[in-house]
FIMAR-497206 format. One record per residue (C-alpha): residue number from 1; residue in one letter; x negated, y, z negated. Coordinates in steps of 0.5 Angstrom, whole numbers, plus 500, padded with zeros to 3 digits. Example, Ala and Ser with C-alpha at 12.3 -4.5 7.8 and 13.67 -1.06 7.14 Angstrom:
{i->1, aa->A, X->475, Y->491, Z->484}
{i->2, aa->S, X->473, Y->498, Z->486}
This chain:
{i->1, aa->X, X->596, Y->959, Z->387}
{i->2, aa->X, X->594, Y->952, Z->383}
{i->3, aa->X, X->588, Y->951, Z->380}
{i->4, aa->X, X->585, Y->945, Z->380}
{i->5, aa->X, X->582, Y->943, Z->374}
{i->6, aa->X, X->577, Y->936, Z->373}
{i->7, aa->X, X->578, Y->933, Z->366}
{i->8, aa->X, X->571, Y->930, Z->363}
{i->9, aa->X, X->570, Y->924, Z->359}
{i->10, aa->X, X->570, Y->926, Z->352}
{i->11, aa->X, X->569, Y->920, Z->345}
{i->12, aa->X, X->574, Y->921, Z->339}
{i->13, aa->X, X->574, Y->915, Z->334}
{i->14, aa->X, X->572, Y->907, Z->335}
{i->15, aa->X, X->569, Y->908, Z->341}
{i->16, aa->X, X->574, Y->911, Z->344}
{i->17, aa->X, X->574, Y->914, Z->351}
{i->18, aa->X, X->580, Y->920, Z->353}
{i->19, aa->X, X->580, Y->924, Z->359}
{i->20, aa->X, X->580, Y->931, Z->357}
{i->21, aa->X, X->584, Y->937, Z->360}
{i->22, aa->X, X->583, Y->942, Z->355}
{i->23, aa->X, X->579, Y->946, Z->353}
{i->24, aa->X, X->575, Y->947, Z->360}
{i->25, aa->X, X->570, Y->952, Z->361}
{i->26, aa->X, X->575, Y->955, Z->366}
{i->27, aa->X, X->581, Y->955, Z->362}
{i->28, aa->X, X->582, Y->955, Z->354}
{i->29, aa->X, X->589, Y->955, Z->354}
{i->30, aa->X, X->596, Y->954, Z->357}
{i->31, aa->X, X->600, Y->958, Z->353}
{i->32, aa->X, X->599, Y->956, Z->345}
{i->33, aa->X, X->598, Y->949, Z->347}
{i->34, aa->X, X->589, Y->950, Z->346}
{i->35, aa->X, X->587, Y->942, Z->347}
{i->36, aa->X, X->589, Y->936, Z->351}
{i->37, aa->X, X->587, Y->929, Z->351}
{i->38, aa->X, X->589, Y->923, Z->354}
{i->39, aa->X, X->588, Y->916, Z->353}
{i->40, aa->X, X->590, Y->910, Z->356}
{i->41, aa->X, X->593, Y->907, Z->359}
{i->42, aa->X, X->588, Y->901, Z->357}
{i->43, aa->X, X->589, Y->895, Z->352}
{i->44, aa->X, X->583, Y->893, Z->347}
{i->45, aa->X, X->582, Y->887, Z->342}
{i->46, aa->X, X->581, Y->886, Z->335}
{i->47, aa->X, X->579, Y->891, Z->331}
{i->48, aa->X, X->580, Y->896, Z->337}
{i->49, aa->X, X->584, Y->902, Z->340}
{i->50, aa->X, X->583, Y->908, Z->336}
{i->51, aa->X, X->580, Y->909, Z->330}
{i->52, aa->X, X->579, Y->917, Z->328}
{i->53, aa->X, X->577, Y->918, Z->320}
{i->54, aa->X, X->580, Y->923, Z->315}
{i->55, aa->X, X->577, Y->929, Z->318}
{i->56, aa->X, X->581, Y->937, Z->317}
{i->57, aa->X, X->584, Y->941, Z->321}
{i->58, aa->X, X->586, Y->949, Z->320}
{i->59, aa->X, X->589, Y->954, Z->325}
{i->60, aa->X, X->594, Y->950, Z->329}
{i->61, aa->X, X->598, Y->944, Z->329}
{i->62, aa->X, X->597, Y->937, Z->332}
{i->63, aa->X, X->603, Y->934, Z->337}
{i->64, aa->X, X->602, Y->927, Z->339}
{i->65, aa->X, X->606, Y->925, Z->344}
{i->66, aa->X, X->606, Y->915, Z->344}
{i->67, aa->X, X->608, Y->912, Z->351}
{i->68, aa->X, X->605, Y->906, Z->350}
{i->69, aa->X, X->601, Y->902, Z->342}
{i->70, aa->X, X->602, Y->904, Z->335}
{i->71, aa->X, X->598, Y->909, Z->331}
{i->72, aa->X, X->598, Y->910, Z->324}
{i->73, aa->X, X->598, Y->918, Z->322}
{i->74, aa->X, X->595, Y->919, Z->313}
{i->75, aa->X, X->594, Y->925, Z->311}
{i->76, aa->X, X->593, Y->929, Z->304}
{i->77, aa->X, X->600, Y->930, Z->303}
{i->78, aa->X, X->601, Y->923, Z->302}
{i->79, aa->X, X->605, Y->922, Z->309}
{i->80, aa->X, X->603, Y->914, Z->312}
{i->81, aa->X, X->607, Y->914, Z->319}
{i->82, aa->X, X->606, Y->909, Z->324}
{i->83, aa->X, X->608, Y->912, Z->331}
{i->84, aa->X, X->610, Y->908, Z->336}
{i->85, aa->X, X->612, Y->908, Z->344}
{i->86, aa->X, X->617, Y->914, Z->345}
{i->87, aa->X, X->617, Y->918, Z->339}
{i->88, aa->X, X->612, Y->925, Z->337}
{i->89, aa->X, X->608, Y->927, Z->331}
{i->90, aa->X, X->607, Y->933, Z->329}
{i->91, aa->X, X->603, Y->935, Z->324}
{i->92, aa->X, X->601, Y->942, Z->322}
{i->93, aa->X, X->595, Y->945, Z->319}
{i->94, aa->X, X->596, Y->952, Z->317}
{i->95, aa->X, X->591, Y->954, Z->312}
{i->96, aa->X, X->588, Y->946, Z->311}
{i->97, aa->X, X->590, Y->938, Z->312}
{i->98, aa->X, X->586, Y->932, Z->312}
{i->99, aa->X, X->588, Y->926, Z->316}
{i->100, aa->X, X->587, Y->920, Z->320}
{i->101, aa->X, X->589, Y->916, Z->326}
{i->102, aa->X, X->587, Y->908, Z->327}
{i->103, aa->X, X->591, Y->904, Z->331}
{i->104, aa->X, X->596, Y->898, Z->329}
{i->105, aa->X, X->590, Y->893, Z->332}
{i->106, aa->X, X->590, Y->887, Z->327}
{i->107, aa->X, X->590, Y->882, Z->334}
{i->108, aa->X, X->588, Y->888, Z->339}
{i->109, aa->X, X->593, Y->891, Z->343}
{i->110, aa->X, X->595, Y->898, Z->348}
{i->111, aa->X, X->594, Y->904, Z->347}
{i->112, aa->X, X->597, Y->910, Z->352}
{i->113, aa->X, X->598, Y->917, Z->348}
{i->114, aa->X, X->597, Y->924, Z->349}
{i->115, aa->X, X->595, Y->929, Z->343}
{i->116, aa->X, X->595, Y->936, Z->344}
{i->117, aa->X, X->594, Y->942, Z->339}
{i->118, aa->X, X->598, Y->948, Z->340}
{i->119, aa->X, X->594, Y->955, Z->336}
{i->120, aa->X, X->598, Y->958, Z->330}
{i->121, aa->X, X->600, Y->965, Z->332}
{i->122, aa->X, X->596, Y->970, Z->326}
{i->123, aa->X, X->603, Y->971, Z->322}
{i->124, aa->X, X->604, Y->963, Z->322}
{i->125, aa->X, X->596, Y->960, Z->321}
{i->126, aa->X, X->595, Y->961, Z->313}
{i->127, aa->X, X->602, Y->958, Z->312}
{i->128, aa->X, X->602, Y->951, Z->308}
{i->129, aa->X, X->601, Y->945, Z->311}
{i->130, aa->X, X->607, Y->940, Z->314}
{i->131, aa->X, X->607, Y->933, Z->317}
{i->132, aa->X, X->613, Y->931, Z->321}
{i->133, aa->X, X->615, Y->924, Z->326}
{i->134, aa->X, X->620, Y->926, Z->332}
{i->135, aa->X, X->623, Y->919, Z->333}
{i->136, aa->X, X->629, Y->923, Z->337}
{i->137, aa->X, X->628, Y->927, Z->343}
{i->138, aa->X, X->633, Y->929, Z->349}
{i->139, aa->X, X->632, Y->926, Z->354}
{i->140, aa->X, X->635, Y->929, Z->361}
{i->141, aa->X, X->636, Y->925, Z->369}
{i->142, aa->X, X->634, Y->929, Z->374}
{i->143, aa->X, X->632, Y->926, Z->381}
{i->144, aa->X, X->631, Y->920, Z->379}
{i->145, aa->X, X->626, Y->922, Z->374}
{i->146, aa->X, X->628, Y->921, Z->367}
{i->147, aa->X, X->625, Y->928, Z->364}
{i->148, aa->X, X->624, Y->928, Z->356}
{i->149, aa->X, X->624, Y->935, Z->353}
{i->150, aa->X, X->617, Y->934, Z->348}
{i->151, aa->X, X->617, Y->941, Z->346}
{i->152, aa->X, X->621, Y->947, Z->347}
{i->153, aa->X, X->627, Y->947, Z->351}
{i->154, aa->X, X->629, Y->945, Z->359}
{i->155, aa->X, X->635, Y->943, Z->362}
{i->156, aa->X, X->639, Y->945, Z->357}
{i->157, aa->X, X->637, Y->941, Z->351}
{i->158, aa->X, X->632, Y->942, Z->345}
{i->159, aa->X, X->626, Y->939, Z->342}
{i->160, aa->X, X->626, Y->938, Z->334}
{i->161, aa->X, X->620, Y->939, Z->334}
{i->162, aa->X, X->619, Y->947, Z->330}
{i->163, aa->X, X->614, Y->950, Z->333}
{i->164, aa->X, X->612, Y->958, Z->332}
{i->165, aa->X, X->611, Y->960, Z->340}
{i->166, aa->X, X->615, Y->960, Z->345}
{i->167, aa->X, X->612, Y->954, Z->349}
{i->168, aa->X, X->615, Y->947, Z->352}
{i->169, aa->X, X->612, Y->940, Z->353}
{i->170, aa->X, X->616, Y->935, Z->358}
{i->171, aa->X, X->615, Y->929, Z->360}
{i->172, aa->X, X->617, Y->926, Z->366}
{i->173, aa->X, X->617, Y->918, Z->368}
{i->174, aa->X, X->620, Y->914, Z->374}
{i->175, aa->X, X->621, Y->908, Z->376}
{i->176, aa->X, X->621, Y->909, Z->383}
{i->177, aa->X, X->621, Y->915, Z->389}
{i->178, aa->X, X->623, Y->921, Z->386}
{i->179, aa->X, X->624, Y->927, Z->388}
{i->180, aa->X, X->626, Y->933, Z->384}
{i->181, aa->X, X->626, Y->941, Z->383}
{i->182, aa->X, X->624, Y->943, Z->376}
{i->183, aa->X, X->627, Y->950, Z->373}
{i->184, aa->X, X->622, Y->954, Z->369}
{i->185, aa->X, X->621, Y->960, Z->365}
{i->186, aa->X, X->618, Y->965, Z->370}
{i->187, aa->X, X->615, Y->968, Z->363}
{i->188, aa->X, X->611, Y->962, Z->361}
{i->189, aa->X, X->604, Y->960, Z->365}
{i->190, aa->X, X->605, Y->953, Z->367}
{i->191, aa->X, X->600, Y->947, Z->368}
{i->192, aa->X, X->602, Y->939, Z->369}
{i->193, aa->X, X->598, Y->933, Z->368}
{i->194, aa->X, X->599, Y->926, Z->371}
{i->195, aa->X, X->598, Y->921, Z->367}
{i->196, aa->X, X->600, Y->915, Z->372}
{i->197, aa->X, X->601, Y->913, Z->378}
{i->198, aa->X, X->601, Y->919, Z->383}
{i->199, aa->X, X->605, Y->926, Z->384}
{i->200, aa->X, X->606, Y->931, Z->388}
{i->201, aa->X, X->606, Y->938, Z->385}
{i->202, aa->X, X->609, Y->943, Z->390}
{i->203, aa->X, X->605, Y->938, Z->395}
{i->204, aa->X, X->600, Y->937, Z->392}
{i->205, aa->X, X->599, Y->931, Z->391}
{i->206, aa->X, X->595, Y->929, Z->383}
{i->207, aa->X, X->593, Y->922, Z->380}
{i->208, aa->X, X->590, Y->922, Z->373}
{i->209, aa->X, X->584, Y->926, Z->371}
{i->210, aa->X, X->586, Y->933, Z->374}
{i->211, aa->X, X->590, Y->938, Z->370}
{i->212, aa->X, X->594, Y->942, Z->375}
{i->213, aa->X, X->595, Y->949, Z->373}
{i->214, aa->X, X->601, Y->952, Z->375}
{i->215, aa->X, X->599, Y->960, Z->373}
{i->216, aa->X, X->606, Y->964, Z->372}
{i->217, aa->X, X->612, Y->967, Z->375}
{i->218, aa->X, X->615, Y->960, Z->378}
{i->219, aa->X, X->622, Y->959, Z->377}
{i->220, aa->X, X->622, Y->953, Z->379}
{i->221, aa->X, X->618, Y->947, Z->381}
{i->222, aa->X, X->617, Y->941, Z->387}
{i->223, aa->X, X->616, Y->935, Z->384}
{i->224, aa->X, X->616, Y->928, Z->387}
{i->225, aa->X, X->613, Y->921, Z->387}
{i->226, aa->X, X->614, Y->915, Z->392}
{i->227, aa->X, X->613, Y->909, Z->387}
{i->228, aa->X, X->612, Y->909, Z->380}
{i->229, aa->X, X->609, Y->915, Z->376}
{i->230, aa->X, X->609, Y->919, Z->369}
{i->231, aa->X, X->607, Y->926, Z->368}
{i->232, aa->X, X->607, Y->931, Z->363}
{i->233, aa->X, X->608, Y->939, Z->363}
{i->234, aa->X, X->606, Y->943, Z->358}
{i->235, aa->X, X->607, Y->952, Z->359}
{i->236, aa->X, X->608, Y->957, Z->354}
{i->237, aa->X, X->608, Y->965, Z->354}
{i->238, aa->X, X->600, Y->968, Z->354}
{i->239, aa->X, X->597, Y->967, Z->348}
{i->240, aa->X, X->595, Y->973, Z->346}
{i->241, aa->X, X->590, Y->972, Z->341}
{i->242, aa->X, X->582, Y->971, Z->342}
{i->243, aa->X, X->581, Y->964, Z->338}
{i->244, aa->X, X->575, Y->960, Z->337}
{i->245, aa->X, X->576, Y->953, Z->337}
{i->246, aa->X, X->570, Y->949, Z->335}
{i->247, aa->X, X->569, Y->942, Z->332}
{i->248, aa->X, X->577, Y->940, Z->329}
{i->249, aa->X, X->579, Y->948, Z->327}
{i->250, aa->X, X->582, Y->954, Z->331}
{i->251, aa->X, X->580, Y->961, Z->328}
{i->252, aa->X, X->578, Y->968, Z->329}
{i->253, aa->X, X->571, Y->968, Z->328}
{i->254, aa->X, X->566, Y->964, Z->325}
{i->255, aa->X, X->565, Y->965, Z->317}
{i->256, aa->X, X->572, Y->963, Z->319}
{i->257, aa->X, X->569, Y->956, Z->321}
{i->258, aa->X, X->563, Y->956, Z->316}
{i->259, aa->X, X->566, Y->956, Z->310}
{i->260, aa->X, X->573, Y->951, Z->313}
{i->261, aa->X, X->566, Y->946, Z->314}
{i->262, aa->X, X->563, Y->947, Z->308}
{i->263, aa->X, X->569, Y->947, Z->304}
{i->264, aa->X, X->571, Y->940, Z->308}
{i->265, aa->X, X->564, Y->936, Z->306}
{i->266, aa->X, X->564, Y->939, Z->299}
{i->267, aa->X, X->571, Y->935, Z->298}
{i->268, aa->X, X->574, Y->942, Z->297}
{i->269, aa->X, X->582, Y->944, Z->299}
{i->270, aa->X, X->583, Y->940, Z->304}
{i->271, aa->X, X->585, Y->934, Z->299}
{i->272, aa->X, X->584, Y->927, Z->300}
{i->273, aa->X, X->586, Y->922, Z->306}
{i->274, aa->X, X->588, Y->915, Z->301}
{i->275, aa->X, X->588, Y->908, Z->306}
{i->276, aa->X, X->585, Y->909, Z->312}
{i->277, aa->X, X->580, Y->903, Z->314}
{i->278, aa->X, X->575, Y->908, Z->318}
{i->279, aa->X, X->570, Y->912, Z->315}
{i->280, aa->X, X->571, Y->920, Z->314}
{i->281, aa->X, X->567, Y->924, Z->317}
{i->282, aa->X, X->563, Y->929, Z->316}
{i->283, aa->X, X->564, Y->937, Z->319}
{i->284, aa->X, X->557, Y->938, Z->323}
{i->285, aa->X, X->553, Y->946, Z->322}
{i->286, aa->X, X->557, Y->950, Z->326}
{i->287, aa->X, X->550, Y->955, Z->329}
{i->288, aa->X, X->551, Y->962, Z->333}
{i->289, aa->X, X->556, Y->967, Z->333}
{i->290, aa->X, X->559, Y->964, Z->339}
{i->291, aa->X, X->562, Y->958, Z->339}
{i->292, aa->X, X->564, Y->954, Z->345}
{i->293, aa->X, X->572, Y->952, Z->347}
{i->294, aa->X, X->570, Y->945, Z->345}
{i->295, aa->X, X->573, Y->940, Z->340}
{i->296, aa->X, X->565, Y->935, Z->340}
């Protein structure tokens, strides 16, 4: 059975208005993959685009996936990365990051990204924290949409990208009508989210601002468009741990999150973010025992 699922509007850095899919009251998670913003397609002027100041992470790890614009990535351990249409960042947290993004916005420009976080498993959470860019990832024709294997693997191929459960992320662009069937791991739960133009997903037709969940147990999956569109698959295996998820932290309780927040504004663990032009931010209280599945 598919599940529709509204994204809502959500503000990050600069004034910037994504569409957010994950987390929502009535799912929280699609495999590890916790957390799903989608910004753009849109251009801006001067000074514009996204401007997001050192802030930390802990718990999970970020995954930028750049269609469109140029993003710069800095963080605590020295690594200034600009990201640009077709590659991916991954950075992961582990026990504690910094970092920040703003866009390459000196004359205005565009901007069409998606950035997920994918929850580390309680083995992987405390583990060092580690940056990498992906400029390299397979890409696979099928039915006339260019499928790219962002995460995990598909269609034969490997993503790079090192991530520690068992999960994929696709992206799937045509230029025109397109039509095809799409293997899936039946023990992974799916959800697919279109990001331009129109698609119909196991005939139900998607456009942006709707994260279509999949459930589970489908080996394959109908996907078609008749003109020009984009969309992205994301799945992995039932995450099956109880995470919090507040502010810019995945967690298991709330001290977890007391003290991550404390030690943030004290200028503790988390180091120190060197050249970005947008202002660090600064870890609101965290109040009650039972925190919301929400980053704002």
């Amino acid at each position: 059975m598919l599940e529709r699922i509204e994204t809502r509007d959500a503000e990050i850095g600069g004034g910037l208005i994504v569409r957010r899919a994950l987390p929502s009251r009535r799912r929280r998670t699609v495999g590890a993959w916790c957390f799903l913003d989608h910004a753009g397609p849109m251009e801006f002027g001067r000074g514009g685009g996204m401007g997001v100041g050192p802030h930390p992470h802990i718990g999970l790890q970020t995954f930028t996936w750049m269609i469109e614009g140029a993003v710069m990535h800095r963080d605590s351990l020295g690594n200034e990365q600009l990201i640009t249409p077709g590659q991916v960042n991954l950075m992961t947290a582990g026990g504690g990051i910094a970092h920040a993004e703003d866009s390459d916005s000196a004359g205005g420009g565009c901007l069409h990204a998606v950035q997920l976080w994918i929850a580390l498993p309680d083995g992987e959470r405390h583990r060092a924290p580690a940056f990498r860019n992906y400029p390299h990832l397979p890409l696979v024709e099928l039915g006339g949409f260019g499928v790219r294997v962002l995460a995990g693997s598909a269609l034969g191929q490997t993503s790079p990208a090192e991530v520690y459960s068992p999960l994929v992320g696709l992206d799937l662009a045509a230029a025109g009508p397109a039509a095809a069937s799409l293997p899936l791991t039946a023990s992974f739960e799916h959800a697919a989210l279109v990001l331009s133009g129109a698609a119909s997903i196991e005939d139900e037709k998607v456009t942006p601002g709707a994260l279509l969940y999949l459930g589970s147990a489908r080996e394959r999956l109908a996907v078609s468009c008749e003109a020009a569109a984009r969309l992205m698959l994301i799945g992995g295996a039932p995450f099956g741990e109880e995470i919090l998820l507040w502010w810019n932290f995945v967690a298991r309780d709330a001290q977890e999150m007391r003290q991550a927040a404390r030690d943030w504004n004290a200028g503790r663990r988390f180091g120190a973010v060197h050249g970005s032009p947008s202002p660090r931010l600064i870890a609101p209280e965290v109040t009650g025992l039972h925190l919301r599945p929400s980053r704002s």
